[in-house]
PDB file with one MODEL, atoms N, CA, C and O in Angstrom:
MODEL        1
ATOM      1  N   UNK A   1       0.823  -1.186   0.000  1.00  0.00           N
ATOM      2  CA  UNK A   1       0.000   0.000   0.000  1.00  0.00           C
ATOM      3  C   UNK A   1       0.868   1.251   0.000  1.00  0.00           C
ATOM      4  O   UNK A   1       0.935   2.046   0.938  1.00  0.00           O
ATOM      5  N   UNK A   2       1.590   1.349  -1.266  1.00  0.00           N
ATOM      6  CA  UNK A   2       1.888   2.600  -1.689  1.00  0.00           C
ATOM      7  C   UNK A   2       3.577   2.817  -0.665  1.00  0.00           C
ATOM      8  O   UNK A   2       3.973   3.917  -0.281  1.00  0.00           O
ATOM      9  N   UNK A   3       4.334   1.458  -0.406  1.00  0.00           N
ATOM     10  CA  UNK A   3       5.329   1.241  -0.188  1.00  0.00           C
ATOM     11  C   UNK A   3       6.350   1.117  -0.777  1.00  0.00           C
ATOM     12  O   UNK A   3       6.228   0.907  -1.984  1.00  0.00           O
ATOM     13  N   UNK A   4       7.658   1.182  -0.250  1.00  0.00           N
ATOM     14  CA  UNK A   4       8.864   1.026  -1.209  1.00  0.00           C
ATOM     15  C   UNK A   4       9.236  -0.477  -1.294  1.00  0.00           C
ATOM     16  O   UNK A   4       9.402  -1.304  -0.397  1.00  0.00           O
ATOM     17  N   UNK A   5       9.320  -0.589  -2.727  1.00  0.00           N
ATOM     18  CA  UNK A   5       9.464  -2.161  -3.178  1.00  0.00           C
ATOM     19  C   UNK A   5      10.758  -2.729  -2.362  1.00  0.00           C
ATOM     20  O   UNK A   5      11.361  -1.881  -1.706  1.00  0.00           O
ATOM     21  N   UNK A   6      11.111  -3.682  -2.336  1.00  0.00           N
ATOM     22  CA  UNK A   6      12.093  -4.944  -2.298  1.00  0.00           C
ATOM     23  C   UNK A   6      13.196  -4.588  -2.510  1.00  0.00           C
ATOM     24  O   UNK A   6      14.089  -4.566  -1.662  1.00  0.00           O
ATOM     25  N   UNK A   7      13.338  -4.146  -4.054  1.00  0.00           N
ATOM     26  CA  UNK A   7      14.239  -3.509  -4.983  1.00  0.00           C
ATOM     27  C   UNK A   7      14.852  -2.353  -4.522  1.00  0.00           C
ATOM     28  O   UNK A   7      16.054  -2.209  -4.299  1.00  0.00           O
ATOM     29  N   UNK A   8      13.974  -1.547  -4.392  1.00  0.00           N
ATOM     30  CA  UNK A   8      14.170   0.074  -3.748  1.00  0.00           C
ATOM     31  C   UNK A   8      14.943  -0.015  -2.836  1.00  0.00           C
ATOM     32  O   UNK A   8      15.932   0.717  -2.874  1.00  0.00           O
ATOM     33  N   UNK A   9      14.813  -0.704  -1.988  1.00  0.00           N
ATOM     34  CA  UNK A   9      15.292  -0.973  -0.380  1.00  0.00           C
ATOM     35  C   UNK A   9      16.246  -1.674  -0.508  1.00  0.00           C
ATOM     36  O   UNK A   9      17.087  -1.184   0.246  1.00  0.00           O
ATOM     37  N   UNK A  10      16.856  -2.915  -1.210  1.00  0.00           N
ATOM     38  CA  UNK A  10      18.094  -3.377  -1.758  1.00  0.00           C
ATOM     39  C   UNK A  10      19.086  -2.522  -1.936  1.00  0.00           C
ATOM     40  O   UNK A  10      20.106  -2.600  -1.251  1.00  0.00           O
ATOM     41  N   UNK A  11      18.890  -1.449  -3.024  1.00  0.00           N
ATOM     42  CA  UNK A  11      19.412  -0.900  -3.893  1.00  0.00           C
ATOM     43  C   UNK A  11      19.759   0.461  -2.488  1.00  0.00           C
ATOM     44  O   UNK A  11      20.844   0.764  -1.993  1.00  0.00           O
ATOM     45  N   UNK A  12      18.513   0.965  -2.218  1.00  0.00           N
ATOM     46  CA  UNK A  12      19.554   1.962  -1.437  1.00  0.00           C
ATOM     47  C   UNK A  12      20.205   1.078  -0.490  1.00  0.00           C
ATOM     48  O   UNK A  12      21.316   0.918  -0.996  1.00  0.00           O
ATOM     49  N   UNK A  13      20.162   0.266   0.817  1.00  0.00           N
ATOM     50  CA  UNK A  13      21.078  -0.728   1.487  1.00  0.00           C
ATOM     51  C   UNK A  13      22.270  -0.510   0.691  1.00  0.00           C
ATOM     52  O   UNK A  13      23.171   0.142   1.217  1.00  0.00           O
ATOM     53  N   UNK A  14      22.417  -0.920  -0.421  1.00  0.00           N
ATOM     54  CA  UNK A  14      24.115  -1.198  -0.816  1.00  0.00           C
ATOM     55  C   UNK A  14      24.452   0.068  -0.775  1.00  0.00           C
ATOM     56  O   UNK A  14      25.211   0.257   0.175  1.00  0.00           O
ATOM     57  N   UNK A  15      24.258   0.910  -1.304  1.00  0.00           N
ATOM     58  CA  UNK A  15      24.641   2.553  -1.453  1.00  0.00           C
ATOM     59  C   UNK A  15      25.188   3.016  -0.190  1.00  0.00           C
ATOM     60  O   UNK A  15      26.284   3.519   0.056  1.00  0.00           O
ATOM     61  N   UNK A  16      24.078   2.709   0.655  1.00  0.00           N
ATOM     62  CA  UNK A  16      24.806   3.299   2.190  1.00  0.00           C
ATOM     63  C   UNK A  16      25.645   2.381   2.174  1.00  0.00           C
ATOM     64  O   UNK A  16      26.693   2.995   1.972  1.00  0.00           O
ATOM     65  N   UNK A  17      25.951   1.085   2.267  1.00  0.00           N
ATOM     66  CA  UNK A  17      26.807   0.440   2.807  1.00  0.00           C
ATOM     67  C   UNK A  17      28.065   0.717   2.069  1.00  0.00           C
ATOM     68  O   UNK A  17      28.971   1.068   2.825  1.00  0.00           O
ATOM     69  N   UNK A  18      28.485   0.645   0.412  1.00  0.00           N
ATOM     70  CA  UNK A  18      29.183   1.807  -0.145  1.00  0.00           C
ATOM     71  C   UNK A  18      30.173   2.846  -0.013  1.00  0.00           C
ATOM     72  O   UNK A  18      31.395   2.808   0.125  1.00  0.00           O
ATOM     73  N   UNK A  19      29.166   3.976  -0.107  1.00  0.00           N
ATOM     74  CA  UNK A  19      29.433   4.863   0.183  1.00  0.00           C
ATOM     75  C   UNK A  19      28.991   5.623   1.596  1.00  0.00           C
ATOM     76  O   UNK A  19      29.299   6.813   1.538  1.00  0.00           O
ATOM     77  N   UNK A  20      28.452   5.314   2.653  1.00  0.00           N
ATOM     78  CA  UNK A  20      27.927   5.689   3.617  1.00  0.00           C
ATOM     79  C   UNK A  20      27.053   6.965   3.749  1.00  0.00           C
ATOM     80  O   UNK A  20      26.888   7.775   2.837  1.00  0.00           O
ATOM     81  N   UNK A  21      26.395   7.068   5.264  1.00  0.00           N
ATOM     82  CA  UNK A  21      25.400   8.236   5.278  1.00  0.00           C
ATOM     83  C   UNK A  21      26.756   9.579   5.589  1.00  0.00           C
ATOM     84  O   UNK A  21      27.821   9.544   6.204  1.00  0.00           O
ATOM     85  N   UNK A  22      26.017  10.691   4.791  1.00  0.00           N
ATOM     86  CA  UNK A  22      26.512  12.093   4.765  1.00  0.00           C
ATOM     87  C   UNK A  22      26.273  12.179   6.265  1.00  0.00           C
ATOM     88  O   UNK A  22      25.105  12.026   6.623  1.00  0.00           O
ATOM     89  N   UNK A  23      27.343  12.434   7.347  1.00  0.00           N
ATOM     90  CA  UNK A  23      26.852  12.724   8.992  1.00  0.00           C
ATOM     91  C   UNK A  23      27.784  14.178   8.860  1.00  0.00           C
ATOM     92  O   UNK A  23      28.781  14.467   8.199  1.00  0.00           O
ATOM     93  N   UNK A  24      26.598  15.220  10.210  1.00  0.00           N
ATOM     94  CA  UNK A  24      27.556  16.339  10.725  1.00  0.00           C
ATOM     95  C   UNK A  24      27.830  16.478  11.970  1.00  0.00           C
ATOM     96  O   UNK A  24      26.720  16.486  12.503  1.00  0.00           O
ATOM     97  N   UNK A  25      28.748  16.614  12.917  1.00  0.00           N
ATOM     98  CA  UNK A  25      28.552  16.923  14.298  1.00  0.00           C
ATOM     99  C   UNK A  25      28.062  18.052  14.769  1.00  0.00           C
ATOM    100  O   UNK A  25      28.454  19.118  14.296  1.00  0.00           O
ATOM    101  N   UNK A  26      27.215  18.016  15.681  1.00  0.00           N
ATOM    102  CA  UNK A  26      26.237  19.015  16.118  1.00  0.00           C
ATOM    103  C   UNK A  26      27.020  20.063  17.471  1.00  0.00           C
ATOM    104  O   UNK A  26      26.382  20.901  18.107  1.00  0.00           O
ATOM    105  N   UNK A  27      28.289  19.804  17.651  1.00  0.00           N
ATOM    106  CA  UNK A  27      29.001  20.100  18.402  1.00  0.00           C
ATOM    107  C   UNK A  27      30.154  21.576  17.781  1.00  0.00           C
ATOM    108  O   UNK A  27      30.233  22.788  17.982  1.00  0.00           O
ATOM    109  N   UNK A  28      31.023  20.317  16.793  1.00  0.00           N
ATOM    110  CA  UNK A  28      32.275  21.586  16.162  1.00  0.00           C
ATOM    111  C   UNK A  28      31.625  21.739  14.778  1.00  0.00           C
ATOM    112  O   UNK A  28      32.213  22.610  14.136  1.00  0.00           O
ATOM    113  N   UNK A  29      30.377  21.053  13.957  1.00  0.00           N
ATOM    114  CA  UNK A  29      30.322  21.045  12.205  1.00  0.00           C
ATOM    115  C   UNK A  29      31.011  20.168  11.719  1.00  0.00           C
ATOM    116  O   UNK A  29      30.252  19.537  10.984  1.00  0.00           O
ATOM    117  N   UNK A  30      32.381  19.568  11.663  1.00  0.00           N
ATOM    118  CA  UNK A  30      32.435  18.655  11.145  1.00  0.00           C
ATOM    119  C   UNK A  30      31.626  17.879  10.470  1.00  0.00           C
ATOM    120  O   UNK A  30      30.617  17.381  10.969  1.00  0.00           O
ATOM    121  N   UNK A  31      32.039  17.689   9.140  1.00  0.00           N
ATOM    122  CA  UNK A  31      31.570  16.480   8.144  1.00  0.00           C
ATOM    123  C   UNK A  31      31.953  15.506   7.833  1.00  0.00           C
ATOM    124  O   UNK A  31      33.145  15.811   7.840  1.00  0.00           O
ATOM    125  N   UNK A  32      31.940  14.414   7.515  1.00  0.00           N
ATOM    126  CA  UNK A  32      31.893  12.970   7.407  1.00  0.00           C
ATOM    127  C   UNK A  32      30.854  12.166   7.014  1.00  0.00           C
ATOM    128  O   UNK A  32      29.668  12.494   6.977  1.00  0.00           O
ATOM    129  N   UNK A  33      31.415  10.908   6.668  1.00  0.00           N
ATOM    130  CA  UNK A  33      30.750   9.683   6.153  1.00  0.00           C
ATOM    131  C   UNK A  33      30.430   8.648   7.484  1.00  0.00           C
ATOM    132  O   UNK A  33      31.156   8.688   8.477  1.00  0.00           O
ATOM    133  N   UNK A  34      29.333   7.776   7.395  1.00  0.00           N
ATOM    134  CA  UNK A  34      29.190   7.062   8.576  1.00  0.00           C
ATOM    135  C   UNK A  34      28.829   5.824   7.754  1.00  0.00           C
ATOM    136  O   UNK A  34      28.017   5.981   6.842  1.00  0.00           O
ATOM    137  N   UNK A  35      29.409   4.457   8.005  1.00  0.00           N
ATOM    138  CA  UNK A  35      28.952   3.301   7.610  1.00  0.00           C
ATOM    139  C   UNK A  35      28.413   2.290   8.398  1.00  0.00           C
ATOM    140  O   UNK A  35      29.115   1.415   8.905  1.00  0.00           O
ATOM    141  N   UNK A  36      26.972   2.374   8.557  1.00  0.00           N
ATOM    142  CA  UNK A  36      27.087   1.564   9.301  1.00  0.00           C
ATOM    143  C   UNK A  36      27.453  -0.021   9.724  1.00  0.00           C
ATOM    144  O   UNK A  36      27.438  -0.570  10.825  1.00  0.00           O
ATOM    145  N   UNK A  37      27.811  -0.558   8.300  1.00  0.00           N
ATOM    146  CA  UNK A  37      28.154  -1.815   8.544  1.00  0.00           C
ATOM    147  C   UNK A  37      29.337  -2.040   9.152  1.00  0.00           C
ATOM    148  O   UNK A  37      29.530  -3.174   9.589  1.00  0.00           O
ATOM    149  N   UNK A  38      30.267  -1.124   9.296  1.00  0.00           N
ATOM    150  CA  UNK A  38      31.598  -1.092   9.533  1.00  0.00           C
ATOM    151  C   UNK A  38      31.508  -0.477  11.247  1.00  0.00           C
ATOM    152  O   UNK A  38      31.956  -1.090  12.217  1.00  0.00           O
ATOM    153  N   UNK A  39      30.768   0.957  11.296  1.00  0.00           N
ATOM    154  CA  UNK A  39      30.865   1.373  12.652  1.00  0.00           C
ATOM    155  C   UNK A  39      29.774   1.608  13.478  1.00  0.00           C
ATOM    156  O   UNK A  39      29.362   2.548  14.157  1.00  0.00           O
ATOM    157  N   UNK A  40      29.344   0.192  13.151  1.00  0.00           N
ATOM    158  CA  UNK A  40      27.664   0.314  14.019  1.00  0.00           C
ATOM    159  C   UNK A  40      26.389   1.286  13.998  1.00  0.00           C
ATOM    160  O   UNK A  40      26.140   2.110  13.117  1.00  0.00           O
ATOM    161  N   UNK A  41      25.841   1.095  14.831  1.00  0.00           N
ATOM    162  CA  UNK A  41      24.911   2.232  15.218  1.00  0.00           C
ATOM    163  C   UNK A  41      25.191   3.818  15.222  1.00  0.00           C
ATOM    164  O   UNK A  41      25.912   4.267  16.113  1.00  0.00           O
ATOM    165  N   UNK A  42      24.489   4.925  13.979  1.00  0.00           N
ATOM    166  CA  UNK A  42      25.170   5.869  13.762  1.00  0.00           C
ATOM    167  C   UNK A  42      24.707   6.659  15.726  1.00  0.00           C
ATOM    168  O   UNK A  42      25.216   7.761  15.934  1.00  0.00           O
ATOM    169  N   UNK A  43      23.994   6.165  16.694  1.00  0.00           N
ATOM    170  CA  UNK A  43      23.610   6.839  17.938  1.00  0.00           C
ATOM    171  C   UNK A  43      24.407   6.473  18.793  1.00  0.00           C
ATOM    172  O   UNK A  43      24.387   7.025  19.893  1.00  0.00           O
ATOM    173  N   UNK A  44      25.535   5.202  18.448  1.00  0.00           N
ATOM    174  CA  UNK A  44      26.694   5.153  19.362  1.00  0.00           C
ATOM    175  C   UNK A  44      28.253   5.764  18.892  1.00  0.00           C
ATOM    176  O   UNK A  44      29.368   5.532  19.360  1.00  0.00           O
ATOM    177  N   UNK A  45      27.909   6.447  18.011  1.00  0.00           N
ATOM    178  CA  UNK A  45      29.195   6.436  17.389  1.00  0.00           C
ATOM    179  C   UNK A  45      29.640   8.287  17.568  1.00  0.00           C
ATOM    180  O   UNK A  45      28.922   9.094  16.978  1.00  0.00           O
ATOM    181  N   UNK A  46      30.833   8.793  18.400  1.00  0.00           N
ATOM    182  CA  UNK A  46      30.987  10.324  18.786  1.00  0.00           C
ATOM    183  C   UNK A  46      31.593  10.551  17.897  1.00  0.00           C
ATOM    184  O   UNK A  46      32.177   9.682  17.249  1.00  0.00           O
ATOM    185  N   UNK A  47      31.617  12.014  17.583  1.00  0.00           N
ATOM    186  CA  UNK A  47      33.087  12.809  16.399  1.00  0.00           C
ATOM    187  C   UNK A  47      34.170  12.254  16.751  1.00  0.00           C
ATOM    188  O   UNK A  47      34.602  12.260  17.903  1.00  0.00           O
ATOM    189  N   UNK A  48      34.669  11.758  15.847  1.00  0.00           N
ATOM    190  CA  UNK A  48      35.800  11.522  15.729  1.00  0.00           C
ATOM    191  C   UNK A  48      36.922  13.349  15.824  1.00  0.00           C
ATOM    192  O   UNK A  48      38.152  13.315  15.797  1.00  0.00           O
ATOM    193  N   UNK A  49      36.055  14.809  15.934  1.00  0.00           N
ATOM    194  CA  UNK A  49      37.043  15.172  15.789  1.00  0.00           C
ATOM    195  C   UNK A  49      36.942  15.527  17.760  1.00  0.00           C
ATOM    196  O   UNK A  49      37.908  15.239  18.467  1.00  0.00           O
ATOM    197  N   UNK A  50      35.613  16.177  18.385  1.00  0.00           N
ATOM    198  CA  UNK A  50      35.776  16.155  19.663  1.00  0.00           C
ATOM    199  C   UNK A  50      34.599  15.862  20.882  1.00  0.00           C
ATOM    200  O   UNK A  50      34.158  16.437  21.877  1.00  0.00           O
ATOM    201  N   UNK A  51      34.380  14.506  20.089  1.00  0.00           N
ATOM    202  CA  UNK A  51      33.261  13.633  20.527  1.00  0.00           C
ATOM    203  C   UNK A  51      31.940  14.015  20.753  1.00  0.00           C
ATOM    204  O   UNK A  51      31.328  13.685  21.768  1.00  0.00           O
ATOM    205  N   UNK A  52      31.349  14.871  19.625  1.00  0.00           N
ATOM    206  CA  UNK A  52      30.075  15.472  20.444  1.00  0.00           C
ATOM    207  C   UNK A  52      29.562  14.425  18.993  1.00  0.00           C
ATOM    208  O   UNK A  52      30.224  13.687  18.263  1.00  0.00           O
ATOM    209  N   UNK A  53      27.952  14.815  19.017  1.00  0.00           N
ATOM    210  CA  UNK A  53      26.669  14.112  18.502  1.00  0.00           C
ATOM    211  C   UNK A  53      26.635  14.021  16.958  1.00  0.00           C
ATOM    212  O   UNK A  53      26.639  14.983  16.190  1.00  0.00           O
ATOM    213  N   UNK A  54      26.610  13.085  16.719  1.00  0.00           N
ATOM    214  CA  UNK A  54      26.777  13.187  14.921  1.00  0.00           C
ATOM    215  C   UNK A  54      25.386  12.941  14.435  1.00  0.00           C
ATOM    216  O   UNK A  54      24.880  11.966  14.992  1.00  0.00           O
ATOM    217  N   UNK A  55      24.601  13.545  13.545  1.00  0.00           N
ATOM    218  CA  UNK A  55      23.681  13.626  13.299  1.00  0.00           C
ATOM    219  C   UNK A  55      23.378  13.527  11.385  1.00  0.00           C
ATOM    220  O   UNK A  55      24.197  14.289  10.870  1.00  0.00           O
ATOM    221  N   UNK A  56      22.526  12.871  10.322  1.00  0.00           N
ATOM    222  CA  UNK A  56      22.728  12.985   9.337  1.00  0.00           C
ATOM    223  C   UNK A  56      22.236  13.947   8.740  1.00  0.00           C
ATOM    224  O   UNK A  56      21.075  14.349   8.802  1.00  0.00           O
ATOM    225  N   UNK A  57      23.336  14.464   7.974  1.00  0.00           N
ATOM    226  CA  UNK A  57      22.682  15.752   6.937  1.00  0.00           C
ATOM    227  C   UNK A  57      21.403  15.896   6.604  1.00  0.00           C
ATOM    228  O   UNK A  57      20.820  16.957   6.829  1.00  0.00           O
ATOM    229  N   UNK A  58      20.893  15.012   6.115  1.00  0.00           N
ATOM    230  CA  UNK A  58      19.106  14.880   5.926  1.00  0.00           C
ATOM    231  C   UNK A  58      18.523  15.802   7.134  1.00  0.00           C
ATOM    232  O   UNK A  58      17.989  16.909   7.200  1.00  0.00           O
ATOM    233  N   UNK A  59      19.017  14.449   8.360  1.00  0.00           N
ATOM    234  CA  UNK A  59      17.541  14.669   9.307  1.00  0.00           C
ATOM    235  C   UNK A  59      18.129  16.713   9.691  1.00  0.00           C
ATOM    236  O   UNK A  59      17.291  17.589   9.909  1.00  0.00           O
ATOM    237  N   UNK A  60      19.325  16.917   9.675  1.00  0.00           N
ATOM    238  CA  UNK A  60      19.551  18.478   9.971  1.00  0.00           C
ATOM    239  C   UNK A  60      19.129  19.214   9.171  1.00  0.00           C
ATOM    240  O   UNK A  60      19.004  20.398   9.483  1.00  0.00           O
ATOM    241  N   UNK A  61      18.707  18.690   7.654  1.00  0.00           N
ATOM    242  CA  UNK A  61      17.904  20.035   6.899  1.00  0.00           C
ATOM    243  C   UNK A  61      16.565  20.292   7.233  1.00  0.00           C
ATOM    244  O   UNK A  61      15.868  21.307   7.228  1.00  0.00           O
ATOM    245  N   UNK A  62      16.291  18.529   7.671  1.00  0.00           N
ATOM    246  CA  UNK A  62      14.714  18.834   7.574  1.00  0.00           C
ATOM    247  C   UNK A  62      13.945  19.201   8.815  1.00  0.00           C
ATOM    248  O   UNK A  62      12.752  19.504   8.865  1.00  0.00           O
ATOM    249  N   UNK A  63      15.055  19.108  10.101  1.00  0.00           N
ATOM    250  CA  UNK A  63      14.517  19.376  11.481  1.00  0.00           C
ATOM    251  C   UNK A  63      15.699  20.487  12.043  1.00  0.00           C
ATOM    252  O   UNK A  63      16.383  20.263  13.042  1.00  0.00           O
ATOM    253  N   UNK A  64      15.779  21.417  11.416  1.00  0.00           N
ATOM    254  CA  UNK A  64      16.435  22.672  11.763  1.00  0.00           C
ATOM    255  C   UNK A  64      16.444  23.411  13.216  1.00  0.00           C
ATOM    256  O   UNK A  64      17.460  23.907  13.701  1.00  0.00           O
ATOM    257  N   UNK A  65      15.070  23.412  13.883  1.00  0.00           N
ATOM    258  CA  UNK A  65      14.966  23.795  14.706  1.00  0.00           C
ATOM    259  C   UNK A  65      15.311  22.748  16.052  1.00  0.00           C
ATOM    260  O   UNK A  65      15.650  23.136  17.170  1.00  0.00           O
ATOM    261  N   UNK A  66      15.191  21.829  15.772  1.00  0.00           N
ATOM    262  CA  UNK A  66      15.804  20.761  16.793  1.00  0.00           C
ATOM    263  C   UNK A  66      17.177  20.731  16.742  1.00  0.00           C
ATOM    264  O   UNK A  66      17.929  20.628  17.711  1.00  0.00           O
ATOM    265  N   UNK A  67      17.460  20.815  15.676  1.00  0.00           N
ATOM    266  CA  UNK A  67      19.216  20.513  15.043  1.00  0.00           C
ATOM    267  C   UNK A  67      19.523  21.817  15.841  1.00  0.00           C
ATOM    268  O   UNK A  67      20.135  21.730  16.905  1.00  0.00           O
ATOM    269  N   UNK A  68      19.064  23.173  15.297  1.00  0.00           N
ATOM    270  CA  UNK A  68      19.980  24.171  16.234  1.00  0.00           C
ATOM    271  C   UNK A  68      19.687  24.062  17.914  1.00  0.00           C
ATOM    272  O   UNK A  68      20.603  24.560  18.569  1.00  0.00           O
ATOM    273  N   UNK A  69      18.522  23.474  18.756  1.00  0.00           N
ATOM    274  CA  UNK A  69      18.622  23.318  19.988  1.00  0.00           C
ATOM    275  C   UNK A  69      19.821  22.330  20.459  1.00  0.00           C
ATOM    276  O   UNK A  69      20.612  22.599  21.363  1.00  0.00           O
ATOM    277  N   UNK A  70      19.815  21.046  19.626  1.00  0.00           N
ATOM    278  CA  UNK A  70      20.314  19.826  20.301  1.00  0.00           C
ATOM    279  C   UNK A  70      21.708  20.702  20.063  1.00  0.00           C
ATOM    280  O   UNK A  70      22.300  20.987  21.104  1.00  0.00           O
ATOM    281  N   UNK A  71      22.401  21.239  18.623  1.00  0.00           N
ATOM    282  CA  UNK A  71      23.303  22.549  18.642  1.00  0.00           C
ATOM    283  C   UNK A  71      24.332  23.023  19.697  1.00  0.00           C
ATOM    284  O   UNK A  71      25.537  22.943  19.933  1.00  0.00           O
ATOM    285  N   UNK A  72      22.894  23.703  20.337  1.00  0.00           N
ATOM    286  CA  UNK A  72      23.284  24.662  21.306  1.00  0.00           C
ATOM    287  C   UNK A  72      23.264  23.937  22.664  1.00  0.00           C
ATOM    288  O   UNK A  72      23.872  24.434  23.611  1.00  0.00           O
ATOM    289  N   UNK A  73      22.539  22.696  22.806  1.00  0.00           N
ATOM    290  CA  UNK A  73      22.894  22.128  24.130  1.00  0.00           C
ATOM    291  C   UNK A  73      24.463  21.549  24.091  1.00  0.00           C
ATOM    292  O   UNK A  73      25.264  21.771  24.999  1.00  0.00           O
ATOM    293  N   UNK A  74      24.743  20.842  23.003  1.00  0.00           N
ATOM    294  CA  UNK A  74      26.030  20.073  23.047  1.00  0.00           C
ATOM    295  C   UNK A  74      27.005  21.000  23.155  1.00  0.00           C
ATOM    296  O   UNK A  74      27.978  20.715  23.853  1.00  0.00           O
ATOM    297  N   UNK A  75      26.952  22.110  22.585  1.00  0.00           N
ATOM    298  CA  UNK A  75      28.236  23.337  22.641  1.00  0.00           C
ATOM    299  C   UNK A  75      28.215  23.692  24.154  1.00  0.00           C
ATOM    300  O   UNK A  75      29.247  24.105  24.683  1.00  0.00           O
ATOM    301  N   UNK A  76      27.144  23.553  24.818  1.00  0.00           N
ATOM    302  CA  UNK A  76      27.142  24.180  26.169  1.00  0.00           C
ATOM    303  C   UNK A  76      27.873  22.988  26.949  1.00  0.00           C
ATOM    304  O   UNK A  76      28.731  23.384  27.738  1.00  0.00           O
ATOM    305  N   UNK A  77      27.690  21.578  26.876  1.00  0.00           N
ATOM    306  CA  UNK A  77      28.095  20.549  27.143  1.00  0.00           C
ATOM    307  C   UNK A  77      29.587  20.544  27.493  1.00  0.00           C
ATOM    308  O   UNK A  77      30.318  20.469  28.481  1.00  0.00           O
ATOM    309  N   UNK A  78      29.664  20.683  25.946  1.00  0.00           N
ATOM    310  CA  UNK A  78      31.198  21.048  25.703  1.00  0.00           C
ATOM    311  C   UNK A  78      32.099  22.110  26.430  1.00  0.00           C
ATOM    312  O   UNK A  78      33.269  21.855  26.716  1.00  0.00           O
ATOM    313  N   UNK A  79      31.626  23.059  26.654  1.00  0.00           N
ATOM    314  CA  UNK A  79      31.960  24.261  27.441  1.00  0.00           C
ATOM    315  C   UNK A  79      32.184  24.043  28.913  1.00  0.00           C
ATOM    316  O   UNK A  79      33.001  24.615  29.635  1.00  0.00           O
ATOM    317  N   UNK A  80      31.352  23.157  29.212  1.00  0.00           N
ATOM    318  CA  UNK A  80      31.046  22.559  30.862  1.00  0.00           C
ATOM    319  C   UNK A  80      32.211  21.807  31.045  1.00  0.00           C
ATOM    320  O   UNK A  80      32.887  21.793  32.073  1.00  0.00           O
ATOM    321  N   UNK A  81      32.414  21.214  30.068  1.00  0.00           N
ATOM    322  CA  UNK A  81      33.353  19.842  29.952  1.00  0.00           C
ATOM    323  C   UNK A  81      34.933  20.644  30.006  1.00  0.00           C
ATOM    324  O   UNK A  81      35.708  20.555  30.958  1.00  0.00           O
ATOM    325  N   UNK A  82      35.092  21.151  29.192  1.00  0.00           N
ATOM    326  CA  UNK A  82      36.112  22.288  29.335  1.00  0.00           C
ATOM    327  C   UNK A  82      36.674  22.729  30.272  1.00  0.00           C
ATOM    328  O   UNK A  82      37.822  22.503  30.656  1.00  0.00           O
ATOM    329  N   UNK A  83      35.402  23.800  30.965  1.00  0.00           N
ATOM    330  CA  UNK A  83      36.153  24.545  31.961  1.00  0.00           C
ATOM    331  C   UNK A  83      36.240  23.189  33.456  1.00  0.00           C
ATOM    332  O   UNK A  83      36.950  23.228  34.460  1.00  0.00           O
ATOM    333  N   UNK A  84      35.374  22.287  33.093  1.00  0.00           N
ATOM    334  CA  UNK A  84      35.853  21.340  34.706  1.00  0.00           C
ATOM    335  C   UNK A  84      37.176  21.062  34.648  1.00  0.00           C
ATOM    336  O   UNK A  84      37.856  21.223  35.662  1.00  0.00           O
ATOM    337  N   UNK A  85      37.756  20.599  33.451  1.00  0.00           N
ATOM    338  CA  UNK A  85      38.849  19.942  33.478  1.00  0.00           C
ATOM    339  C   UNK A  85      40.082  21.081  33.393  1.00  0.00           C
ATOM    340  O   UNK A  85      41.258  20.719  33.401  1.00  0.00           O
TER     341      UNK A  85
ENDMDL
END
């Protein structure tokens, strides 16, 4: 009922697996590739450049206003994290 075929769903599967999902960190911006067959779950996996939240390009165009909260919490995070140490 007006679902994506068999095929469809094959075909993108290999692509991500491939070439992986477009990810950004919601922390420094950083960009990158995420695979998940290789590095698991993209919700366990931190920046590789200073461990904050990696999130995929998609879901940040299309949920902007969450993307700049979750944003601005992790930078504050980060800041916390900072000055303790």
């Amino acid at each position: 009922m007006g679902g994506v075929s068999e095929a469809v769903t094959a075909a993108i599967r290999r692509r991500v697996e491939r070439y992986g999902l477009r990810v950004v960190c919601l922390a420094c911006g950083v960009r990158g590739r995420h695979r998940p067959s290789i590095d698991g779950r993209l919700r366990k996996r931190p920046c590789p450049k200073c461990g904050g939240r990696l999130r995929t390009v998609h879901w940040v165009a299309t949920h902007e206003a969450a993307a700049a909260v979750e944003a601005r919490e992790e930078r504050a995070v980060q800041r916390a994290v900072t000055r303790w140490e």
